[in-house]
MIZAMAR-92051 format. One record per residue (C-alpha): residue number from 1; residue in three letters; x, y, z. Coordinates in Angstrom, 3 decimals, m for minus. Example, Ala and Ser with C-alpha at 12.3 -4.5 7.8 and 13.67 -1.06 7.14 Angstrom:
2
1, ALA, 12.300, m4.500, 7.800
2, SER, 13.670, m1.060, 7.140
***
This chain:
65
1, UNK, m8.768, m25.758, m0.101
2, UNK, m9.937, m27.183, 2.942
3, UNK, m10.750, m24.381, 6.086
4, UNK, m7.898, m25.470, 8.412
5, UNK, m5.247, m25.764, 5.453
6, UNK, m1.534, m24.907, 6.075
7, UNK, m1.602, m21.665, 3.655
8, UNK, m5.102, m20.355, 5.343
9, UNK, m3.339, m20.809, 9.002
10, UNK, m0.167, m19.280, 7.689
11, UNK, m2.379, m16.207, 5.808
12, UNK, m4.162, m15.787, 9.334
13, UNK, m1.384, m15.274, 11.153
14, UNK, 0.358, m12.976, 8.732
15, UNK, m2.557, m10.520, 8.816
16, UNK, m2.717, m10.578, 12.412
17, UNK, 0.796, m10.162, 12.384
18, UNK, m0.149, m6.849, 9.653
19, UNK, m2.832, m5.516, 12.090
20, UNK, m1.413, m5.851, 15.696
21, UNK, 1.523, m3.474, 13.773
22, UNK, m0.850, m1.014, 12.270
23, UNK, m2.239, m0.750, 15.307
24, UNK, 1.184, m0.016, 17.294
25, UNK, 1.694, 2.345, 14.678
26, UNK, m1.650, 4.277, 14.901
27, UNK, m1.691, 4.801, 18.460
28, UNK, 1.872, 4.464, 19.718
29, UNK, 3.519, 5.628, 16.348
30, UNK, 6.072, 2.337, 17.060
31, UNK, 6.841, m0.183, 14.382
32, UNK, 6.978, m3.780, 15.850
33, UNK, 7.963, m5.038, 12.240
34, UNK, 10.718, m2.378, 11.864
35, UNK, 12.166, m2.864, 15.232
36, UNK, 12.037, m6.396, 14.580
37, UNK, 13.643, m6.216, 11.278
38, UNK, 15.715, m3.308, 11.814
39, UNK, 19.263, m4.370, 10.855
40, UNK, 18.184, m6.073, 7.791
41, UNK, 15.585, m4.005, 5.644
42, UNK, 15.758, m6.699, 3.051
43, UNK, 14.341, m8.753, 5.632
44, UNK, 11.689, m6.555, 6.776
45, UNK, 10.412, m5.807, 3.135
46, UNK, 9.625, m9.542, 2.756
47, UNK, 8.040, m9.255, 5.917
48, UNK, 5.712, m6.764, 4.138
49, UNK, 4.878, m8.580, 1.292
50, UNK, 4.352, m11.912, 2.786
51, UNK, 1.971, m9.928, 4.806
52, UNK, 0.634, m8.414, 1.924
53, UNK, 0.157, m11.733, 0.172
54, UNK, m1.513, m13.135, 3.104
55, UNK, m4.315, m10.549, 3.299
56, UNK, m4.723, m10.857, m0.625
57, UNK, m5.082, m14.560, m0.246
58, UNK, m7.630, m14.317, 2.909
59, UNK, m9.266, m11.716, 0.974
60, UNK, m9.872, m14.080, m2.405
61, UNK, m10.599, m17.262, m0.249
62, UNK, m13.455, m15.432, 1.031
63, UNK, m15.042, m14.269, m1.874
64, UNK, m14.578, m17.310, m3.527
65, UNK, m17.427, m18.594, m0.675
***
């Protein structure tokens, strides 16, 4: 996979998606994802896993350098 590939952009964004919220959450104790997603928890649990997935793949792309 090439550095500026679709999925790597996509996986980038997710996680900073993932930590802006944590952050929110650990000093503000305010969930931008759950306000967000708020009337449809389905749609806020795929939220969390794309996010999930993202980090995972970030996390194998790099230590696959």
């Amino acid at each position: 996979m090439k550095k500026g590939s679709a999925l790597n952009q996509t996986a980038w964004w997710l996680v900073m998606i993932g930590a802006v919220n944590w952050g929110l959450v650990g000093l503000f104790d305010w969930n931008l994802v759950n306000v967000v997603f708020d009337s449809v928890p389905l749609v806020e649990r795929i939220a969390y896993i794309l996010i999930g997935l993202g980090a995972l793949h970030m996390l194998f792309a790099h230590l696959k350098k």
